[in-house]
N, C-alpha and C positions, 0 to 999 in steps of 0.2 A: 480793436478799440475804435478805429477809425469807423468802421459800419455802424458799432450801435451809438454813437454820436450824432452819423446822420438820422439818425433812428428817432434819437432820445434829444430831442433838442435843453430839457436840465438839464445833460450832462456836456452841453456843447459850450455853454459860458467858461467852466473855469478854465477850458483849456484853449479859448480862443488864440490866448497870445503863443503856444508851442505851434496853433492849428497856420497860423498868418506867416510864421516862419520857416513851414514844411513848405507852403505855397510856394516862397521868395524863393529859399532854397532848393529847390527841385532842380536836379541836373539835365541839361541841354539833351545829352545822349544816351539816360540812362535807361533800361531798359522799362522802369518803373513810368517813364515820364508821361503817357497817355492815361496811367489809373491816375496819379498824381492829379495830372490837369483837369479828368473828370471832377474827380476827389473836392476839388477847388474851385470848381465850378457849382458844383452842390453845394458846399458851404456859402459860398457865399449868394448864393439863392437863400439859403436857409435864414443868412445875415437881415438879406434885405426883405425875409419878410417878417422877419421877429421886429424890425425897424417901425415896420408900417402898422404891427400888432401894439406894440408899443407906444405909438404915436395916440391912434386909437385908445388904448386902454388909460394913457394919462387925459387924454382930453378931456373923454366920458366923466373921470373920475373927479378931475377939475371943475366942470361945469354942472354934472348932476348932485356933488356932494358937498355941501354945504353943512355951514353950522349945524342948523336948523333939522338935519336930515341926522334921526335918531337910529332908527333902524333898516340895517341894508343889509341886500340879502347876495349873497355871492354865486356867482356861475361855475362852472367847468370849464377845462380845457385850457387849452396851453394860451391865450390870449388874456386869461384871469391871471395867471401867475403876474400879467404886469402892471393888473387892476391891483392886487393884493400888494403888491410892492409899493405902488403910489399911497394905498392907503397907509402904509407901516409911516411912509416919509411924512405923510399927511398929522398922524398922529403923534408919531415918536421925536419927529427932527423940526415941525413946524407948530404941534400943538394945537391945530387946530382945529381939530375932531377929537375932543379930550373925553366925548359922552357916547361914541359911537358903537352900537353894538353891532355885528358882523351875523348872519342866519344862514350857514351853510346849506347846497343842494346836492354837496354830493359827498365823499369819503375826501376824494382830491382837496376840495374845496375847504373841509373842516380842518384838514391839516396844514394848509394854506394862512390859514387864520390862527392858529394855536403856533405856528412854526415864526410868525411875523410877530407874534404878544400881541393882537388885537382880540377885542372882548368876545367872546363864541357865546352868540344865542342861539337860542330854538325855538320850533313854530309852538310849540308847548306856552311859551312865553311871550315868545314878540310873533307871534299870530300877524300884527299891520305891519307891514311892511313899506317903506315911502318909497324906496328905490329898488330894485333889479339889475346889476348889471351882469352879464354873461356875455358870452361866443356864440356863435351859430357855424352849422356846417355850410348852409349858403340862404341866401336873402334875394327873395327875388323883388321884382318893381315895387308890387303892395303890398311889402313887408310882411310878405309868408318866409315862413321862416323854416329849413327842416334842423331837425337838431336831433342826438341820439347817438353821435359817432362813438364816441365815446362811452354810450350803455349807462347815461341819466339821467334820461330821456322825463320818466317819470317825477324825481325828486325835483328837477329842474321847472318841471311846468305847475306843480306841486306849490313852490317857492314861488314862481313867477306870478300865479291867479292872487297871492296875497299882498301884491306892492300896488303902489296908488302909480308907480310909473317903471315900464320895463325897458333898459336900455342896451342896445346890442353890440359890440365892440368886435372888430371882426379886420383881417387886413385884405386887399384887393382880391385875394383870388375867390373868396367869397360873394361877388358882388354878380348876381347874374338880369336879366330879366325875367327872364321864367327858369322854374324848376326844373334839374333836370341838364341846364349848359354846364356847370363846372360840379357840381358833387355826383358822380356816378353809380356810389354806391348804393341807392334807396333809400325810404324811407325808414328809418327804424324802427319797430312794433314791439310794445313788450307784452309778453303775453304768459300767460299761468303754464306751465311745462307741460299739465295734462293735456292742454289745449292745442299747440303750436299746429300740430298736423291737420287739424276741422277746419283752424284761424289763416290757414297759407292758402288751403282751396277755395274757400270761402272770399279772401282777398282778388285769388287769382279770377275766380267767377263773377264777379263783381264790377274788378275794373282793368283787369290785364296783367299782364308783366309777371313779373315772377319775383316770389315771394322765400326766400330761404333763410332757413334757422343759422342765426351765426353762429363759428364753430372759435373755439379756443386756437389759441396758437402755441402755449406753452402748457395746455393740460389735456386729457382725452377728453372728446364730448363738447358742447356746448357752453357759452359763454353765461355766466350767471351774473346776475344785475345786482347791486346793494339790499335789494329787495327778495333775492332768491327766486327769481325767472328767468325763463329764455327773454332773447330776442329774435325778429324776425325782421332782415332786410327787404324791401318789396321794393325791388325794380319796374318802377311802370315804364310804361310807354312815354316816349321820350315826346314823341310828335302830336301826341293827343293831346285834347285841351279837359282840363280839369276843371273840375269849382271845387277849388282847394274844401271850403268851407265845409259842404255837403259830405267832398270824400272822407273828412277825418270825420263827423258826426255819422257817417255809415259805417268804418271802420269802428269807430268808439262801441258801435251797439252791437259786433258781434260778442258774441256767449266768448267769455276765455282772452279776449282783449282787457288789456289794465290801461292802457295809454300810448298816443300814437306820436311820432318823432313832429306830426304838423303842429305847427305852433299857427296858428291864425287868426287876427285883431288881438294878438296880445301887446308888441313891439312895437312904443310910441316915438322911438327914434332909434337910428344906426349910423352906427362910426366907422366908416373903412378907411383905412390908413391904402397911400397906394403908392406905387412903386416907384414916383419920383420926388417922395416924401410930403406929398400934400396930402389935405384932408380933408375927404368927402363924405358929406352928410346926408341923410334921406329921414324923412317923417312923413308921416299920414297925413 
């Protein structure tokens, strides 16, 4: 139990207060006592960044959500989970978002919204969007953004082209100068199945690094997206210098590309919460 906790940070709340008292009590000479102290060491890593997500996630949701702001569209990933909650408190305990309809970007995100009783629309209907708020996997100086870890990738920027303002809520380990210091996994690519293997050389020939189809962890084969594609992680080169810009509109135009994890001039602000509970801002 204790692994998929560190694992599953929703399953890590309800058991915080049994988790704070294995800590206390850990014995002096037990033989358990170095997995323990790891054990306790990670949690409360995990503590202090859901702190800083959270910090992040009510501020955004404080300053960008107003009366006035009809319809908003929700992100992914584990730093919504405390967008979505500020919104329920906003509407349910405060009343003060009584019109507010929610546009889901991903499966997470729709149940997010249906699981708090806030109003669930779709681009079918609320097409304008006034706000955006989502996670990113890292944010570097001019709010390039990669995003994808998570596999939605597409519904995500999908959602994000149609808000009149996109806001990023994110806690410190997110916060780099350039692409590449703290998110190691790549860029995320989603790509048509038939495609994946023309779309990874084709990357690789292009601009370097290496490009790999992510594979499942709990099924055989490859990871399938909301949409029924692969993905394709591309590790560039870490020391080269890119134009973000260019790369994803070269990427964009290969044959068997749907959409690529770079988000670039979308994100008109970002919130990182950081690890000594302040809160750091960045805009264009």
């Amino acid at each position: 139990m204790l692994k998929s906790l560190l694992l599953r940070r929703d399953l890590l709340q309800p058991h915080l207060p049994q988790l704070i008292g294995l800590c206390i009590r850990s014995p002096i000479h037990s033989k358990s006592t170095i997995s323990r102290r790891t054990f306790c060491s990670e949690m409360n890593d995990i503590i202090e960044l859901d702190a800083a997500k959270r910090l992040a996630a009510e501020t955004a949701v404080d300053q960008y959500v107003t009366e006035d702001t009809k319809v908003l569209g929700i992100g992914s990933g584990s730093t919504i989970v405390f967008v979505v909650q500020r919104l329920a408190e906003r509407v349910w305990k405060e009343g003060t978002l009584p019109e507010l309809i929610c546009v889901p970007s991903s499966f997470q995100a729709r149940q997010l919204i249906l699981d708090h009783n806030l109003t669930l629309g779709d681009l079918d209907r609320n097409y304008k969007i006034d706000v955006y708020i989502d996670g990113a996997d890292e944010v570097d100086s001019s709010l390039v953004l990669i995003k994808g870890g998570g596999g939605c990738l597409m519904q995500e920027k999908i959602v994000a082209s149609c808000a009149k303002t996109v806001v990023i809520v994110a806690d410190y380990t997110k916060r780099s100068l350039r692409l590449g210091e703290q998110w190691c996994k790549g860029i995320p690519i989603e790509v048509a199945p038939i495609a994946h293997v023309p779309v990874k050389h084709k990357i690789e020939e292009l601009f370097g690094g290496e490009a790999q189809l992510r594979i499942a962890l709990k099924k055989a084969g490859p990871i399938v997206t909301d949409n029924g594609n692969f993905l394709l992680d591309w590790r560039f080169v870490a020391k080269r210098e890119y134009d973000w810009d260019e790369v994803n509109k070269a990427i964009s135009m290969i044959p068997g590309v749907l959409e690529t994890g770079l988000f670039v001039n979308m994100a008109h602000k970002c919130y990182f919460g950081m690890a000594n509970g302040t809160l750091k801002v960045q805009s264009k």
